[in-house]
Each structure stands twice: as structure tokens, then as C-alpha cells.
C-alpha positions as CSV (number, residue, x, y, z in Angstrom):
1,X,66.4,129.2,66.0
2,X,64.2,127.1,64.4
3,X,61.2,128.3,62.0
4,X,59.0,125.5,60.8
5,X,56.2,125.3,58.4
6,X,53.2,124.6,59.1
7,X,53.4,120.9,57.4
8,X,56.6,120.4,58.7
9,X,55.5,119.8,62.4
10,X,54.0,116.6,62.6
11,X,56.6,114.6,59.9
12,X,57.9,111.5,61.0
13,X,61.0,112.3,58.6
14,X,61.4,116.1,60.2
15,X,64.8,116.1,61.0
16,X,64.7,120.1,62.2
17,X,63.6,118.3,65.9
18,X,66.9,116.9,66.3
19,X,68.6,120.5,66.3
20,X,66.3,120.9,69.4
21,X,66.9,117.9,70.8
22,X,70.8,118.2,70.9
23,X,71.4,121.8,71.4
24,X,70.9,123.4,74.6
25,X,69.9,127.1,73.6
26,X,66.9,126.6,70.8
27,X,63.9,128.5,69.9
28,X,61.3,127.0,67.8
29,X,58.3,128.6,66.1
30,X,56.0,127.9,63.7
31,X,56.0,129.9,60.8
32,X,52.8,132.4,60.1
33,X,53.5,135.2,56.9
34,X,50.6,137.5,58.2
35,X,50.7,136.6,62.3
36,X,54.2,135.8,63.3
37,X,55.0,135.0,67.0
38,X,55.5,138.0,69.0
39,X,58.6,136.2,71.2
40,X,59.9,135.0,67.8
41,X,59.9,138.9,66.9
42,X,61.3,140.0,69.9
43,X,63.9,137.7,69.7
44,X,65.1,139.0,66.1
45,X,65.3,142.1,68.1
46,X,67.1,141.5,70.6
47,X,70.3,143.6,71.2
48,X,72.2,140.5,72.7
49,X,72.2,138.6,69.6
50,X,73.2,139.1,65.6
51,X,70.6,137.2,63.9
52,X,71.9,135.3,60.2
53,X,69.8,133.1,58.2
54,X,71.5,129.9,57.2
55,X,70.1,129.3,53.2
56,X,71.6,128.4,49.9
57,X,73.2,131.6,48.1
58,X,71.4,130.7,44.9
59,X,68.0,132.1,46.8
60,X,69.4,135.6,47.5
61,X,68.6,138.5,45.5
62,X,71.1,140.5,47.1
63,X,74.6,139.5,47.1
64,X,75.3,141.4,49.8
65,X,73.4,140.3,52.3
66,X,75.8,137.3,52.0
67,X,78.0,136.4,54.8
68,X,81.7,134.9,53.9
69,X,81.4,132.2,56.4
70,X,81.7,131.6,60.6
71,X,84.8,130.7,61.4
72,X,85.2,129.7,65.0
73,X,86.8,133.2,66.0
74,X,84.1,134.7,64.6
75,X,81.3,132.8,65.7
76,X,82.4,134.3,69.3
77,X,80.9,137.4,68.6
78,X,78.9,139.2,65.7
79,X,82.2,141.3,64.2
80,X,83.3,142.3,67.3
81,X,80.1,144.2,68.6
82,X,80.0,141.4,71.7
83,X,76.7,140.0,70.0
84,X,76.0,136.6,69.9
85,X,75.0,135.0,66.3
86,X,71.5,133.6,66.5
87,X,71.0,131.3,63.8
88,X,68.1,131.0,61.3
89,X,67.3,127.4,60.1
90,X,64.3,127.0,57.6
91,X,62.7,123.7,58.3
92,X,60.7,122.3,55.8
93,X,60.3,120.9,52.2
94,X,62.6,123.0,49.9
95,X,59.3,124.5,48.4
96,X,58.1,125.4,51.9
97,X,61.4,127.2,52.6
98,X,61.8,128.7,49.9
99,X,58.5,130.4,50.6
100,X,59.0,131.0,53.6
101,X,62.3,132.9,52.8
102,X,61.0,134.7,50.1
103,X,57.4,136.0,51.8
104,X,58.9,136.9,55.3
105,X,59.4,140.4,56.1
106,X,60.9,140.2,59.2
107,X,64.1,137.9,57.3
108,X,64.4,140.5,54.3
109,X,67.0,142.5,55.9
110,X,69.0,140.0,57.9
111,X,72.2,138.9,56.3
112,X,72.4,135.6,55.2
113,X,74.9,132.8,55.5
114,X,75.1,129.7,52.6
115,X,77.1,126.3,53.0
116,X,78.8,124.9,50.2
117,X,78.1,121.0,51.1
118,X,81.1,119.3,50.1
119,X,79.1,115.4,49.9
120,X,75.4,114.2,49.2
121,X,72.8,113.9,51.1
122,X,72.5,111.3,53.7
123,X,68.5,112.0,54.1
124,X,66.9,109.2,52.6
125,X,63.4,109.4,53.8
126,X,62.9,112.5,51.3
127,X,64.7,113.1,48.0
128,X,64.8,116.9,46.9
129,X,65.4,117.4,43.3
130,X,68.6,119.0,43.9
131,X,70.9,117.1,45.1
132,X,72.8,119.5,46.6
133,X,70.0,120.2,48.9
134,X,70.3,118.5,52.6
135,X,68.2,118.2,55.3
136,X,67.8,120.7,58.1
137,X,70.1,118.6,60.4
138,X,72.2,118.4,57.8
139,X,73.1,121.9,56.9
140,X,73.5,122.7,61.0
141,X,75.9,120.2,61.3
142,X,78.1,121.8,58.7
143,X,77.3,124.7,60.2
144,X,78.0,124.0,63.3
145,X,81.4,122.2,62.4
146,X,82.1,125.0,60.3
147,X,81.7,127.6,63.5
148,X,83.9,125.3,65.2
149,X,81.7,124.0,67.7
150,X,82.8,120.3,66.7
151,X,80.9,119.2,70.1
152,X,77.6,120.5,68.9
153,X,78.6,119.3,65.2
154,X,79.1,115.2,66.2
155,X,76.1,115.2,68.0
156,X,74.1,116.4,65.9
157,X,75.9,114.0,63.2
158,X,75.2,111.1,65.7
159,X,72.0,111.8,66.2
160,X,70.7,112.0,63.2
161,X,72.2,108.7,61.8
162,X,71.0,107.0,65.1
163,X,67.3,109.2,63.7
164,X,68.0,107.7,60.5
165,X,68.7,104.2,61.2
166,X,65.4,104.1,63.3
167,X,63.6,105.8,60.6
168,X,64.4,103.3,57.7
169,X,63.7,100.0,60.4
170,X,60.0,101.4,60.1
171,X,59.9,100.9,55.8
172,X,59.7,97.7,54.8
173,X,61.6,97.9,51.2
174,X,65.0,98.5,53.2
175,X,66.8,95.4,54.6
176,X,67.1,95.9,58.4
177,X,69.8,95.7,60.8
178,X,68.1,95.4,64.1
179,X,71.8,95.3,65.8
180,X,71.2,99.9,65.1
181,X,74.6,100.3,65.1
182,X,74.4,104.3,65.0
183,X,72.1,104.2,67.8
184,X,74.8,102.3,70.0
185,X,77.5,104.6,68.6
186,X,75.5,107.7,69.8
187,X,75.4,106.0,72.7
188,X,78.6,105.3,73.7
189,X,79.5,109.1,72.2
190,X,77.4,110.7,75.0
191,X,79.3,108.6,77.9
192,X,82.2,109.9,76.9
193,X,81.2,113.4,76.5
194,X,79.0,113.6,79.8
């Protein structure tokens, strides 16, 4: 699941669309403090999944709301209750997120898991002034790798350099490469996996 602020939506650089655009089961929704969407409620409700939000540990107040990580037996099902995880990815500026963390109610009680990013960013269109902060795409495709759904993980990875790559050809202070050679490597990734 994908909440997105307001300003987030219409970003050239928003890298939070790729999630939707590579993974099969995704629910996006604007985020609203005071009117939030009804399915997005119902969905954080529903019996079938475990919901977790995916955000740095430094942001919790409560330790232990904080998960110990996915591994792929794990990610199966929620502790063995036969619930599926449902994922919670911020997508915004780090200011935005952090906001919208810290002012939703219906995220207060949910547990929360935090990736320890082991490189730098590769999200150049936006610099954060951590640099331990990645993009949205970023952190789900640690995530994801981290679940053990490497599938999900190098296409989401592909993606977003081929994003990238396109990205930057747009800005005229990077030298260009019109051969996009992470566009042809996604490419030739999804022949082999279809």
C-alpha cells in the first residue's frame, strides 16, 4: 500500500508510482489527516491482512512497535495467524512523511518495520539531508529483497534505474547516454522472466 501526499502526486521525480507499476497487488491513496479514504480504512481493517508500516526507527516513539525484520518464512504469513502482511510505504518528501506518520491516527497503533540501508542513495533527482534517507522505490526494494521476494526486488531495482536514466536525459547539466542502457537491461529482464 501506497499513501501519498498531496504534493507527491503529480512529481516528475515520484518514484512511489514505480511500486504500482511493478507489483501486481497495490493500493494507492492519497493521504487526507481529517478525511481519509474509506477503502483505505477498510483495508487496514481487514482480517485477511497484518498491516506494518515500513519507516526509519529513528521516527518511532515506541520501541515496541518495532518489527525485527521479514524474513522470507515470515513474510508468508503475519506470525503464524495465516495473515498476509500489507505493507505501508510513505511516499513523499521526508518532511511530508514524516508528517504524515506522526499526524495519522489510523498508523499510531500498527507496528512498524525500519531498514537499515546498507549503501547511498541512488535517487539523484532529490537530495534529502540525510543521506541515509532513500527514495520510496528504494526502501521497497530492500524490502522486498529482504522478504525474499527477489522477483519483485530486481524489478523494481530495474525499473527504477531504467526511471532514472530517463529522468536525468530530461536535465540538461548531466551528460547523456541516449544508448539508456538500464532501459534495455529492464528490457531484456522481463523476456526472461515472462
Amino acid at each position: 500500500m501506497l499513501i501519498v501526499s498531496e504534493n507527491e502526486v503529480f512529481k516528475p521525480s515520484n518514484t512511489g508510482r514505480l511500486i504500482a507499476d511493478t507489483i501486481q497487488e497495490t493500493y494507492v491513496y492519497q493521504w487526507n489527516r481529517t478525511e481519509p479514504s474509506q477503502e483505505m480504512l477498510a483495508l487496514l481493517e481487514n482480517d485477511a491482512y497484518q498491516p506494518v508500516v515500513v519507516f526509519p526507527a529513528d521516527y518511532v516513539d515506541e520501541p515496541e512497535r518495532l518489527l525485527g525484520g521479514l524474513n522470507p518464512e515470515r513474510l508468508k504469513t503475519a506470525d503464524g495467524s495465516g495473515k498476509k502482511w500489507l505493507l505501508i510505504f510513505i511516499d513523499g518528501s521526508w518532511r511530508e512523511a514524516r508528517k504524515i506518520f506522526r499526524r495519522s491516527e489510523f498508523l499510531k497503533s500498527l507496528p512498524v518495520l525500519s531498514i537499515e540501508p546498507e549503501s547511498l542513495s541512488e535517487y539523484i533527482m532529490r537530495r534529502s539531508d540525510n543521506e541515509q534517507h532513500l527514495s520510496t522505490a528504494e526502501v521497497a526494494t530492500l524490502v522486498f529483497k529482504q522478504a525474499g521476494e527477489e522477483q519483485a526486488s530486481e524489478c523494481l531495482q530495474l525499473w527504477f534505474e531504467a526511471f532514472r536514466e530517463t529522468y536525468m536525459l530530461t536535465k540538461t547539466r548531466v551528460k547523456t547516454d541516449w544508448s539508456r542502457p538500464h532501459l534495455k537491461r529492464f528490457k531484456e529482464w522481463a523476456k526472461i522472466e515472462s
